[in-house]
Structure formats: C-alpha cells, structure tokens
C-alpha positions in Angstrom: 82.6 -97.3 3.8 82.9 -94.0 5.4 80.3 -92.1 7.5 79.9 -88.4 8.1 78.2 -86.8 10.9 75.4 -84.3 10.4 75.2 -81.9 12.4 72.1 -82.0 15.0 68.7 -79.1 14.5 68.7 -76.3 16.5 66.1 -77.4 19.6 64.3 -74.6 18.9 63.7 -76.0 15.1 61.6 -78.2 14.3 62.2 -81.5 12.4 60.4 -83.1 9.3 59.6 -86.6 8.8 62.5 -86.3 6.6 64.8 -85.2 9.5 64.9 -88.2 11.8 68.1 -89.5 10.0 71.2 -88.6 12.4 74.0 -90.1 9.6 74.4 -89.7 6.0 76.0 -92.5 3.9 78.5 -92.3 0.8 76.1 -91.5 -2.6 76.4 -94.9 -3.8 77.7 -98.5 -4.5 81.3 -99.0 -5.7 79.8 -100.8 -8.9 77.1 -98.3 -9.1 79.4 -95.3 -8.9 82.5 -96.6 -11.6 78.9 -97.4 -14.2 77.5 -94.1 -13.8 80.7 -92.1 -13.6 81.4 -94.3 -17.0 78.3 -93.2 -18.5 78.5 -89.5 -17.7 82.1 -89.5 -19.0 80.6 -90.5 -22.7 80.0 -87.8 -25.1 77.0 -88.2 -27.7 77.8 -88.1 -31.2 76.3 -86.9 -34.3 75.9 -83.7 -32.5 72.6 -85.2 -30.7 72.4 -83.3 -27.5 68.7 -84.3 -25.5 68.3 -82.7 -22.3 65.6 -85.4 -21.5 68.3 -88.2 -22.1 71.0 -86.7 -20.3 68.7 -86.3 -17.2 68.3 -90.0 -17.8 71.5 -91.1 -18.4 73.0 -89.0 -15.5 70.4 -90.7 -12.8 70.4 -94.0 -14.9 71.2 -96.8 -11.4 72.9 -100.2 -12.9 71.2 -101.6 -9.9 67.9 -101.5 -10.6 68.4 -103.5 -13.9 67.9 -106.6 -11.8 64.4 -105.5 -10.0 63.2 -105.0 -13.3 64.5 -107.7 -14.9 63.2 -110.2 -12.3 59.5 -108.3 -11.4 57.7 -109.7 -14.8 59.8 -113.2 -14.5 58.2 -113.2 -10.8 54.8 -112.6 -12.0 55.1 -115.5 -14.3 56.2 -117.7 -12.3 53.6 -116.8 -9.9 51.2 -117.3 -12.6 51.6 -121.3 -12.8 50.0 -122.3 -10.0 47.4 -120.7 -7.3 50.3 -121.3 -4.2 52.7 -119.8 -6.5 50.7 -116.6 -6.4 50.1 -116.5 -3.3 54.0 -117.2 -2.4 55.3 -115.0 -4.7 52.9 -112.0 -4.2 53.5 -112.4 -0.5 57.4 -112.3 -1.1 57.3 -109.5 -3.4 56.9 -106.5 -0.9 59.4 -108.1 1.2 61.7 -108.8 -1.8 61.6 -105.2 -3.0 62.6 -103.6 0.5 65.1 -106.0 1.2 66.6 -105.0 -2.4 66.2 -101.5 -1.9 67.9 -101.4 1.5 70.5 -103.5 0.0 71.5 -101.7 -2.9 69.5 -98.0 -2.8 69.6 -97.1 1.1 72.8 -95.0 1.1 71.6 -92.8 -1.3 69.7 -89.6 -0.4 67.8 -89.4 -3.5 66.9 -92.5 -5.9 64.7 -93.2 -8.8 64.0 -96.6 -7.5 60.9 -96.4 -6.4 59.7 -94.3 -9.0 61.4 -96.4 -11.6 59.6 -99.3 -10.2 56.1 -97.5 -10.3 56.6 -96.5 -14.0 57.4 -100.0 -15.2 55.1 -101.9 -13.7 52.4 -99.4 -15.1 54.0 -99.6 -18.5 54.1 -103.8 -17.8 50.4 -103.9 -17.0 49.6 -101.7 -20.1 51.8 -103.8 -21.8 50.0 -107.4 -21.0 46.7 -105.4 -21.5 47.5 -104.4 -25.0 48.5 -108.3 -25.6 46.6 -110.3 -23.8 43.6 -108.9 -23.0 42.4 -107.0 -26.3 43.3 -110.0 -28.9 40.0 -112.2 -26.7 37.9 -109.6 -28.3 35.9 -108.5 -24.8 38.0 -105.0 -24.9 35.9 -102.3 -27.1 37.8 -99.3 -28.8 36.4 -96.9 -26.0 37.4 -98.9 -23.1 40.8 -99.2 -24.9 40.7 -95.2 -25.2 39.4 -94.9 -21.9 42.4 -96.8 -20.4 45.2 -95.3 -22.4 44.0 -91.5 -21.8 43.6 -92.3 -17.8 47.6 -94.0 -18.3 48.8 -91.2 -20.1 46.6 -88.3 -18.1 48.1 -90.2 -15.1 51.9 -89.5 -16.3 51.1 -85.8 -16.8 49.5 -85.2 -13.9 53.0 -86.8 -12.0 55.3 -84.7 -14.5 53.6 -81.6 -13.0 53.7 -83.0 -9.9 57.2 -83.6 -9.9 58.4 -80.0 -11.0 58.9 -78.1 -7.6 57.4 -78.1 -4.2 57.6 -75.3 -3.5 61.4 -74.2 -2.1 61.8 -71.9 0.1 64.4 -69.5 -1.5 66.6 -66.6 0.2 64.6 -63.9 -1.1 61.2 -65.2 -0.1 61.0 -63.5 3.1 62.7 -60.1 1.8 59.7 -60.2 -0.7 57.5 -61.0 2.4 58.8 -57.9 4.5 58.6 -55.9 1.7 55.0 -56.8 0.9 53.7 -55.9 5.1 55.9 -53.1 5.8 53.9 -51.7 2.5 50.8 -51.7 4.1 51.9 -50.5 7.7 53.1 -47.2 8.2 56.4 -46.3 10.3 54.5 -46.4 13.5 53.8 -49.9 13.1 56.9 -50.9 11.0 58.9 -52.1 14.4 56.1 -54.3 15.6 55.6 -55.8 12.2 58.7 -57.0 11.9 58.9 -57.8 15.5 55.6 -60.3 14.3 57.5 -61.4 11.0 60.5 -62.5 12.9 58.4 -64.5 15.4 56.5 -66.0 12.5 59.6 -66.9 10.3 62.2 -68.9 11.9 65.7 -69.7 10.7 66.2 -73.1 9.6 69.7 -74.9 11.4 70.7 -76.7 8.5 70.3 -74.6 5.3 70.2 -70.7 7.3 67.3 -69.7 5.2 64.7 -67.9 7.2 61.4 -69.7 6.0 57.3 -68.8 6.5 55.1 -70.9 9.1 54.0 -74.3 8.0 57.4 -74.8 6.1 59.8 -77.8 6.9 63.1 -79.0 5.7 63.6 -82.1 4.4 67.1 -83.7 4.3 66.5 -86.1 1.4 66.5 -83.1 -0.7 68.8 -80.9 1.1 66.5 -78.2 1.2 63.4 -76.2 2.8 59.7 -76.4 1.5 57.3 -74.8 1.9 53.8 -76.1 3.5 55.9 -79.4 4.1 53.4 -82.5 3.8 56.1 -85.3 3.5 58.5 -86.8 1.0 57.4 -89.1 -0.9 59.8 -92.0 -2.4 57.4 -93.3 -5.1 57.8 -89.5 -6.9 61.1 -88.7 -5.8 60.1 -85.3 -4.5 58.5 -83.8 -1.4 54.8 -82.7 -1.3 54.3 -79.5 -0.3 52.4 -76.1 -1.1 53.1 -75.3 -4.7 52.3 -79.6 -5.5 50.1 -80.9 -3.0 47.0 -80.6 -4.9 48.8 -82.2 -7.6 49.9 -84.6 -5.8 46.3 -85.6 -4.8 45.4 -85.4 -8.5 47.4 -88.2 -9.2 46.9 -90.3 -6.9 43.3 -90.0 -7.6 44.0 -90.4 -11.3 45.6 -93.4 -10.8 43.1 -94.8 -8.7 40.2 -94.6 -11.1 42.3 -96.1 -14.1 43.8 -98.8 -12.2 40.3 -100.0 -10.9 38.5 -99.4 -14.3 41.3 -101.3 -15.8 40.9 -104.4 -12.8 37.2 -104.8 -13.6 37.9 -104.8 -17.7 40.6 -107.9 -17.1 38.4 -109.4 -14.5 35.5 -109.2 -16.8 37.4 -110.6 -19.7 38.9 -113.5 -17.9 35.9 -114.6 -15.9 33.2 -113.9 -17.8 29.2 -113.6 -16.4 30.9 -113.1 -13.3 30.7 -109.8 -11.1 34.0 -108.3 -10.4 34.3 -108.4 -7.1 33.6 -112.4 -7.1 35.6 -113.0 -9.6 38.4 -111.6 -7.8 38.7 -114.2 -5.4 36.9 -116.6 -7.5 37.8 -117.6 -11.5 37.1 -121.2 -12.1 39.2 -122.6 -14.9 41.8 -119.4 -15.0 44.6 -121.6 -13.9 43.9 -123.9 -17.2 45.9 -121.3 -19.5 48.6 -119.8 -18.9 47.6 -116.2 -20.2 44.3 -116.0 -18.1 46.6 -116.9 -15.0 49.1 -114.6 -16.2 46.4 -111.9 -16.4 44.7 -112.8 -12.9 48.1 -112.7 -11.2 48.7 -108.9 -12.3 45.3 -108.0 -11.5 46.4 -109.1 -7.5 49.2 -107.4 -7.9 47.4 -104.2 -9.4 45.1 -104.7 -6.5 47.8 -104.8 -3.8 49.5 -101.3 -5.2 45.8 -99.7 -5.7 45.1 -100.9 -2.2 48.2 -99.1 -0.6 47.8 -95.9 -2.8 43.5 -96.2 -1.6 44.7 -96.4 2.2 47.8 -93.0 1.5 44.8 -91.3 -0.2 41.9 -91.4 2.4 44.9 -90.0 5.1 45.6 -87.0 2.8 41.7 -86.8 2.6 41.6 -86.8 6.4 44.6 -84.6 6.7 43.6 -81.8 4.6 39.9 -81.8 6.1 41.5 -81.4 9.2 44.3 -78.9 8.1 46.8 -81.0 9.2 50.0 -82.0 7.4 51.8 -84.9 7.5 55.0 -83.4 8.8 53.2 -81.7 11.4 51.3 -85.4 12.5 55.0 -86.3 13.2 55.8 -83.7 15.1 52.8 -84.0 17.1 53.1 -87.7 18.1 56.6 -87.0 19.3 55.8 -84.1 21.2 52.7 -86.0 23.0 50.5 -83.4 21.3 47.6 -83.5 19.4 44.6 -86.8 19.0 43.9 -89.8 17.6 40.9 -89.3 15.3 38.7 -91.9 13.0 40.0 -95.0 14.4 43.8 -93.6 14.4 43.9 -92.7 10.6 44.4 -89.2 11.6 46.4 -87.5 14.0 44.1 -84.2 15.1 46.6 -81.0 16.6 44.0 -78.2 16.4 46.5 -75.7 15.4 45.2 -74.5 12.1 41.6 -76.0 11.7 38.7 -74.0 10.9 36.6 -76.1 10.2 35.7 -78.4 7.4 34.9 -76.0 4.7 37.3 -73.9 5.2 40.6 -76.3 5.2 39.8 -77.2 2.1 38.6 -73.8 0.8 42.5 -72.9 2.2 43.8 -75.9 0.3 42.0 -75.4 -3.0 43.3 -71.8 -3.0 46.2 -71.7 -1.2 49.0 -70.1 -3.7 53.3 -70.4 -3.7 55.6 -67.9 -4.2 56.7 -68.4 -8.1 60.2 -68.3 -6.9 63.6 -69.7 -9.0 65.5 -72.6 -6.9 68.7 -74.0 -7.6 67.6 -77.4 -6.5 68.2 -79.9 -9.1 65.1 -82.6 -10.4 65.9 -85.9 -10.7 63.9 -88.2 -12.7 
C-alpha cells in the first residue's frame, strides 16, 4: 500500500475539522477496487440508461454487504435473551467502527455510514409494517403518521445532500463587482484593500474564498460558512444546507420517538412509555415482542446520539458559532467553555441571541455551479 504526502496549509490559513489529516491513503481495497471497476465496466442493455442507478452502481462498496448482512442477524440474536441485548447492543458501536476502519478508512469519501443509516431506517420500518401492525394496536393514522415522517425525513436529506455551498472561482469576482458598484473611484482602492483582507486564499485549492468559509479535505474542496463534515450524510454542512441539515435531524427525531412510544405501547400494554422502556414483563416470552423491544434500544441509542449532535447545533447557532470554528478555537487556546462544556463560546460573531439566529434563518448562498461530484 502506497502513501502520498499532502502538502501542509499555509500558517496563515486556517484548518477545518476536516484538515487535521496529514496523509492520504489509496481510494480503496484491492477486492473492493477489481468489483467496482467490474461493475462500471458493464454496459446496460435494452437501451435502459438511469442516472439514479448509475450513481448507485458507480459508488456501490462490496464491503459493506457484510454490515448489512450481519446488522438484522445481530439484532436477532440479541433478541433471545435479555444478556444477549445487552451484549450485543454494547458490541454493536464498537463492531461498526472497527469494521469501518477496517474496510472504509482509506477512502476519502464513503457511503458507509450513510448506507448504514438508510437501512436500518428502512429495517425498523420494515419490522414495523410486520410485526407491529398485524397485533392490531397500530391505527391507520399512526401508520400515516409514521410513513409521511419516514418519507418527509428522506426528502428533507435529499435536499440536504445537494450542495453546501462551494466556493467557486468566480464567487469573489461577483463579490468585487457587487462593492466596487456601490463605491465610487475615490473609495475603489480601499475597498479592495478591505476585500482582500476579508477574503483569503485557500493553500490547497487557490481559490480566494469569503470569511466564515473553510476547506474540507474529505471533499477536496472549499465551503462556504463551514460547520463540519458529516459522515452519516456524506457531505459537509455549511451555508447553502445547514438549515437543512437541522431540518432533518429534527425530522428524524420526532418520527423516531413517535415511532418508539407506538412499539412500546404495543408491546407492553397499560404501561407508560418511559417504564416500559426499561421494564416489559413477559416480552422475552415471544420471540417477535423481544425482537421488537431490541430495535426499539437500538432506535433509542441512534435517537440518543442524533438528540445529543442536535442540542450542540442548537447551542452553536444561538451563539453564532460553527463547528469548524469551535475547533479552531480549542487549538488556538481561544474562546470558553459554555453550558457545562457543550459549547465552545469565541465571541467573534455573536450578537446576541436573536440575532444569530435571525442571521441563520436568513442568511442566503451564492447560487453558483460547482464541479464537485455528489455521491450517494
């Protein structure tokens, strides 16, 4: 396996979270690379041409047939006995990263996590639909109820997913253009004098980009209002999706905890919900209630993570704080510790309450064409 140097920022340019890698690996895995070189090499016949399922097929990862294969066989399993569960759902966070690093780290873009957060909603949908509605405790506008959340869920991360935000080459011509305009030629040479003090350079992809923006090296490229990138969408967060972003996290949320209380209701009946959580006499003496009761933990854990990343964007954006710049602050000694260390307070663009999140409700993107390719 070869390695290849990158070369080192700039000191006077900032990193990213995203920037702390010094090396790059190879793209992939010798079996993964000869499959999906396979694949791609296929033409389709009968003149069938899908863009959709080309994107698919030319980010389709052999190696993440086995972590799907093996999540639902895990949940069963952890279904037959109470120190099953516990063992396996222990195991499984430590399974996945230890699979991940040992297939997926060398890659600077994967759809595993993603792929993995897809499935296991379609798999809880799946057990809902066949386990849960056949007892009969389930009414048609629950069902609906559940399914439009799902599906309003998956929309909301399509749009999420489409760009960033990239800073492009002409983005700061436009920018020029757009203040020389309103200054006249007395002012033009301490204008751009300010521009050039405001909008730096970036070292790696020589693109002079606007203030907040960061570049991330997962996707190769610069972004603009950089929050962070996040693995479970495969894309970065920043100015053009961050309100999506928090859309559907927040989507997500509400179905996956409306969807917790109808299984928990179902399964222990006369019970309340959060009781039954940790208490369900008798749900170990089928196989299907234990099966349900083991998903609804492992719903629980994934809603609890996704709760906890929520309240720190919450936090962030009340603050006017992004998560990029929290980064940059803790390794600079800058900034405070705020609301028992969930947020990390700089100071540099707060105004106060009202209006960060006035800014973030209405802050707008330059609707600019990038070359950057979307995976999956």
């Amino acid at each position: 396996m070869k390695w290849e140097r990158l070369k080192p920022p700039e000191p006077d340019d900032p990193m990213c979270c995203c920037e702390c890698d010094c090396f790059q690996s190879c793209d992939c895995e010798g079996l993964d690379e000869a499959f999906n070189s396979w694949l791609k090499s296929k033409r389709f016949r009968c003149g069938f041409r899908s863009p959709v399922l080309r994107i698919i097929i030319d980010n389709l990862e052999i190696s993440m047939v086995p972590a799907l294969v093996l999540l639902p066989l895990l949940l069963r399993i952890a279904a037959i006995h109470f120190l099953l569960g516990v063992t396996v759902l222990t195991a499984l966070p430590v399974l996945v990263l230890w699979y991940y690093y040992a297939t997926h780290q060398k890659k600077r873009r994967t759809v595993f996590f993603l792929t993995l957060a897809l499935y296991s909603l379609g798999y809880m949908y799946y057990l809902f639909i066949t386990e849960i509605l056949p007892r009969g405790d389930v009414n048609c506008t629950q069902l609906c109820t559940v399914t439009t959340g799902m599906i309003l869920t998956i929309i909301s991360l399509i749009n999420t997913k489409r760009s960033p935000g990239y800073v492009t080459p002409d983005l700061f011509d436009t920018h020029k253009q757009e203040n020389m305009a309103v200054n006249e030629d007395v002012k033009s040479q301490t204008t751009k004098t300010s521009i050039r003090t405001k909008w730096v350079r970036c070292a790696l992809c020589k693109i002079i980009r606007p203030p907040r923006a960061g570049h991330c090296r997962t996707c190769g490229a610069c972004v603009q209002r950089l929050d962070h990138h996040c693995i479970w969408i495969n894309s970065c967060v920043g100015q053009a999706n961050h309100r999506g972003f928090l859309l559907t996290l927040g989507l997500f949320l509400v179905t996956s905890v409306y969807g917790i209380s109808l299984v928990l209701h179902s399964i222990c009946p006369g019970q309340h919900v959060l009781t039954a959580a940790f208490y369900c006499p008798d749900v170990y003496s089928q196989f299907s209630t234990a099966l349900c009761f083991t998903c609804v933990w492992y719903s629980g854990i994934i809603t609890a993570g996704l709760f906890y990343l929520m309240v720190v964007q919450i936090l962030n954006i009340s603050f006017n704080v992004t998560e990029r710049e929290a980064q940059l602050a803790l390794r600079s000694g800058k900034g405070q510790w705020r609301l028992c260390g969930l947020v990390l307070v700089t100071g540099e663009h707060s105004r106060g309450f009202i209006h960060n999140w006035l800014e973030f409700l209405t802050m707008t993107h330059a609707s600019t064409r990038s070359n950057h390719p979307i995976l999956v």
